[in-house]
C-alpha positions, -999 to 999 in steps of 0.1 A, spaced: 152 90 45 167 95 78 130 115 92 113 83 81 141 56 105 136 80 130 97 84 129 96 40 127 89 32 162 65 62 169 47 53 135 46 14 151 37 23 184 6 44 168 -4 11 146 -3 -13 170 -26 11 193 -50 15 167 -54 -18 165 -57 -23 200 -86 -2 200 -99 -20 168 -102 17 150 -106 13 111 -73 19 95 -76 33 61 -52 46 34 -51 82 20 -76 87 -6 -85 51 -14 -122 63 -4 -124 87 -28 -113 61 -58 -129 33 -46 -154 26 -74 -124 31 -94 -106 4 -82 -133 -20 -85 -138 -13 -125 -101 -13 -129 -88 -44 -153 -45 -35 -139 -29 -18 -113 10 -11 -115 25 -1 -85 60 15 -100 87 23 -72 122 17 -65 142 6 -33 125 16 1 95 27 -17 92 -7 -37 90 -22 -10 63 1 3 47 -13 -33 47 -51 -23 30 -41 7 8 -20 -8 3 -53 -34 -8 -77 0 -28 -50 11 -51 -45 -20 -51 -85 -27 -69 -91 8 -93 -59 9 -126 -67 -3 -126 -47 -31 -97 -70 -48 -113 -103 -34 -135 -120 -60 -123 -99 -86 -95 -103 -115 -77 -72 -111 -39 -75 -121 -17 -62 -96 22 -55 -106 47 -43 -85 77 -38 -108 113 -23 -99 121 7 -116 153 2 -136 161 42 -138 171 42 -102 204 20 -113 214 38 -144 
């Protein structure tokens, strides 16, 4: 956990010039899903503390690509009970 505080401004910095220079930003393997995604009925995004967060992102993310637009895909982003027990 510590790698990942440490790497947070770098990983920002990188955004933010990406998007200054208007390059595409896509995630890690959605391309090779992708007509998955737009036959799929649910999506469950199952994560707990940092990384559920990283889930509700995710969630925003997928509701304004334009795969999700239009459709009636079900997106949940639950929090895993096991991480309190």
């Amino acid at each position: 956990m510590l790698k990942e505080i440490f790497e947070q401004p770098h990983t920002i910095f990188d955004c933010h010039v990406l998007i200054r220079l208007q390059v595409p930003i896509t995630m890690a393997g959605v391309q090779n899903h992708i007509e998955q995604l737009k036959h799929a009925q649910r999506i469950i995004i199952i994560a707990c503390g940092t990384s559920w967060h990283a889930g509700l992102v995710l969630n925003m993310l997928l509701k304004n690509c334009a795969v999700y637009r239009g459709s009636r895909i079900c997106i949940g982003v639950p929090l895993s009970q096991s991480c309190y027990q």
